[in-house]
N, C-alpha and C positions, 0 to 999 in steps of 0.2 A: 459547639465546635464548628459549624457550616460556619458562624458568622467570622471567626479568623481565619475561612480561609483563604487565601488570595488565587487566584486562576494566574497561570504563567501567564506572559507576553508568546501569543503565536507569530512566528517567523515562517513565512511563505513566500518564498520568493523565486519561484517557478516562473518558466518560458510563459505558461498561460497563465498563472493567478489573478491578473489583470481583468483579460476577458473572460474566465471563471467565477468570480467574485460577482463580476457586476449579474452573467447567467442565473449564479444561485438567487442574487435578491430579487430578480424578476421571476422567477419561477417561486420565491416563497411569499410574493406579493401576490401571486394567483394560486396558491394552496388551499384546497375546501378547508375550512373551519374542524372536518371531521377527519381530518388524516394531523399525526401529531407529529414529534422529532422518534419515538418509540418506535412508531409504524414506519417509517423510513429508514430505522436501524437494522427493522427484521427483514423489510426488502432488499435490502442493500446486502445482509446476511445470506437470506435464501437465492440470491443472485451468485453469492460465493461460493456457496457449496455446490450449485447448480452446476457452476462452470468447470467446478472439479469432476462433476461425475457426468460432465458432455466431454472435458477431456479422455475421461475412461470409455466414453461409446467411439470415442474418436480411432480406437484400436479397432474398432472392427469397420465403423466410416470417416473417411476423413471429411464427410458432411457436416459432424457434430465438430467442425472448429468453428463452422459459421454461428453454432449456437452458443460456443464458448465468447464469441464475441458479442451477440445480446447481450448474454447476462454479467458479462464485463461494463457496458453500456449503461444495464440497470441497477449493477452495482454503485459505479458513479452517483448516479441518478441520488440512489438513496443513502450511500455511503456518504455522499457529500455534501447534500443538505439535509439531511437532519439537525446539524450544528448549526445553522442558520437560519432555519429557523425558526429555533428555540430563541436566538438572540435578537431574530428581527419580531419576535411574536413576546421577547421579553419574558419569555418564562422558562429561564434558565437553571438547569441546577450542574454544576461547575463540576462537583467530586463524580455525582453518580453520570453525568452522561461521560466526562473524560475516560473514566470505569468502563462502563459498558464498550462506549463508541471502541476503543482501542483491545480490550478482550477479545472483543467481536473482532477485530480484524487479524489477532493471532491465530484464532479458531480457521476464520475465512481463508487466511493464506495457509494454514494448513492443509485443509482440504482440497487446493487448488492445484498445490505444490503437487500433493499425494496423487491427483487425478491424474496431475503433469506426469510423472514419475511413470504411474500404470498405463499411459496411452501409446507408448510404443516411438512417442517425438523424442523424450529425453531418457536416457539413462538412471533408473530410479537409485542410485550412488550421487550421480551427481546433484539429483532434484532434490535427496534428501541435504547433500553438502549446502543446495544454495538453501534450503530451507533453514540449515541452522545458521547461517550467513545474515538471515534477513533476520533470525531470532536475536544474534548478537549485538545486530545493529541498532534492533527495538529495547535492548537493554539498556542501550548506551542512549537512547535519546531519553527514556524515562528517567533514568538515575540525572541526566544533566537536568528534565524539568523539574524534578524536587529540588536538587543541591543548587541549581544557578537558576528556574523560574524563566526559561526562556525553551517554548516547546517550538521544536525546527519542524516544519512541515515539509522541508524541500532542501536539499543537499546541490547548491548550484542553479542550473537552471531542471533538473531534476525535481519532480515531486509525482504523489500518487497517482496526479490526471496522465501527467505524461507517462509514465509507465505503462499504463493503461492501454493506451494509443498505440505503445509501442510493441506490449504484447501483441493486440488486437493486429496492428500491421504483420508482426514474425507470424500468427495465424495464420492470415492470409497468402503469404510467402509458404509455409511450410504445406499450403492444396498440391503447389506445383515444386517443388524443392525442396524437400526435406532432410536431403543430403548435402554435406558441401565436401571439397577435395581442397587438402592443404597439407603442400610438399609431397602432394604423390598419393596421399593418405586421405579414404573418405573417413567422414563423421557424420554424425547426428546434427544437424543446423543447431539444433535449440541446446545441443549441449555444449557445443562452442560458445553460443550466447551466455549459456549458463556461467560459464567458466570464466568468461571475459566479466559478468555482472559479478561474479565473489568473488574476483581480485577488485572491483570498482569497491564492494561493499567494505572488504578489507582494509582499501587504503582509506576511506570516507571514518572508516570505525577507527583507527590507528591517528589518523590527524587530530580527532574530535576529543578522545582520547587523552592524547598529549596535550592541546590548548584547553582542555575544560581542567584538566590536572595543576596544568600550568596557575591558572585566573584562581581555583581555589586555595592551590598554595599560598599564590599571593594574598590573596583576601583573609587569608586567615594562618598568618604568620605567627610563629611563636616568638612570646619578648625575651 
């Protein structure tokens, strides 16, 4: 069964993938012999959970946002070269790391969402709303990498690094401002963010949707 099976075409095409891409082959060009793509799944994992349950210390200091953004850092780290360097080290297995790598990151963004939610920055209504927002959107790019073989890493100039970043930046914002006022009316900074990112994820899921709809119709028209 492995031998038919074909690995989609990965589509990245992020603000950073450029200078991300060439980062990762330098950093798996100097990888000890003894750390594998496995061991860089669990740190990159234990970095996710981490960050959810520094969100949750973050209710009682907002010191732990500094350490929500470590292990956002070391999530990267390990979330993002494990995949490279299985392939630059050539000892790839296509079903079982696709599998795992992407499990792991439903899990990971569960627990991070769930931290978000209980730390007192967002609204846990809304943290669970984007959380099923981000579940939808991960349905929609699986189903297209079976049925069309082309797995999207990045939505625009959007992808996982940059998000990252930009959590990592609204942490830093939300030491000193965690409030914001609009039309009179304060909020929670991050559940404005929130609310702005599941209308993005919406209309991203809703386009993708319609054209992946569209392209199999076509391709597989009845005579």
């Amino acid at each position: 069964m492995s031998s038919s099976f074909k690995s989609a075409a990965r589509q990245q095409q992020s603000l950073l993938a450029p200078l991300e891409k060439k980062t990762l082959l330098w950093l798996a060009a100097r990888m000890p012999a003894w750390v594998g793509p496995d061991h860089l799944t669990l740190l990159g994992f234990a970095a996710m959970l981490a960050a959810g349950l520094c969100y949750y210390f973050a209710s009682y200091s907002s010191f732990a946002l500094h350490a929500v953004n470590i292990c956002l850092a070391i999530n990267w780290f390990g979330d993002s070269l494990d995949g490279t360097l299985a392939r630059y080290r050539q000892k790839q297995r296509p079903r079982y790391g696709f599998y795992v790598d992407h499990i792991v990151d439903v899990f990971g963004t569960l627990f991070l969402l769930g931290g978000l939610g209980l730390s007192g920055y967002m609204t846990g209504t809304i943290a669970m709303a984007l959380l099923i927002a981000y579940f939808i959107l991960s349905i929609e790019v699986y189903l297209a990498t079976y049925t069309i073989g082309v797995f999207r890493l990045s939505f625009g100039w959007w992808g996982p690094t940059e998000l990252r970043i930009l959590l990592a930046a609204g942490n830093l914002v939300l030491l000193f401002r965690p409030m914001v006022t609009i039309a009179g009316t304060r909020y929670l900074l991050y559940d404005v963010g929130a609310v702005v990112a599941i209308v993005g994820l919406g209309i991203v899921v809703i386009t993708s949707v319609i054209r992946n709809t569209a392209r199999l119709y076509d391709e597989e028209r009845l005579p």
